[in-house]
N, C-alpha and C positions, 0 to 999 in steps of 0.2 A: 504494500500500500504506500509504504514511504519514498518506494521506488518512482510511483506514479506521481506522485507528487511533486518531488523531483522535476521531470519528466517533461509536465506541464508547465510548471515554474521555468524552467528553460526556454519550452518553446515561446512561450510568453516575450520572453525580453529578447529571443532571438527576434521573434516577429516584428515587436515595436522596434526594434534596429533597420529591422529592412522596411519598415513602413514608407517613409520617403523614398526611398530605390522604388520600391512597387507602383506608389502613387507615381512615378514620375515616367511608371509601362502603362498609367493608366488600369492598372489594377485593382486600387481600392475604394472604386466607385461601386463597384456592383452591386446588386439586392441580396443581403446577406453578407456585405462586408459592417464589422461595426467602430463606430469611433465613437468614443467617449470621455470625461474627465471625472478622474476619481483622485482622491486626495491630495486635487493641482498639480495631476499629471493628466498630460492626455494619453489617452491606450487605445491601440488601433487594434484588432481582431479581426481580420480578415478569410471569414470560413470560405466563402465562394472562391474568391483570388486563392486560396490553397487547395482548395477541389481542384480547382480550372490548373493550375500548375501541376498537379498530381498525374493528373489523367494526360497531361503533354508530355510530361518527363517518362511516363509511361509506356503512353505508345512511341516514343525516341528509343527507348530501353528494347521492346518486341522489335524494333523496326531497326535497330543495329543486330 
């Protein structure tokens, strides 16, 4: 459990790192990308832009 915790924690501030890189592919407009301000931070969560990169990186992977 502590693992997963972990886990998410990372992906978390990996993601808000590359929020600007993404936005700047036009990535974190989507429906179901979420930006927000929590404790006078803003935090980007971008589920769609990680789908949509998932399923590319994917068939790149099948298709090498």
């Amino acid at each position: 459990m502590l693992r997963w915790l972990i886990v998410i924690f990372l992906a978390l501030v990996l993601i808000n790192g590359f929020g600007p890189w993404l936005q700047r592919m036009g990535l974190g407009r989507l429906p179901g990308d979420f930006q927000f301000r929590l404790f006078g931070r803003d935090w980007f969560i971008p589920l769609t832009s990680t789908v949509l990169l998932s399923f590319v990186v994917s068939l790149l992977v099948k298709w090498l």
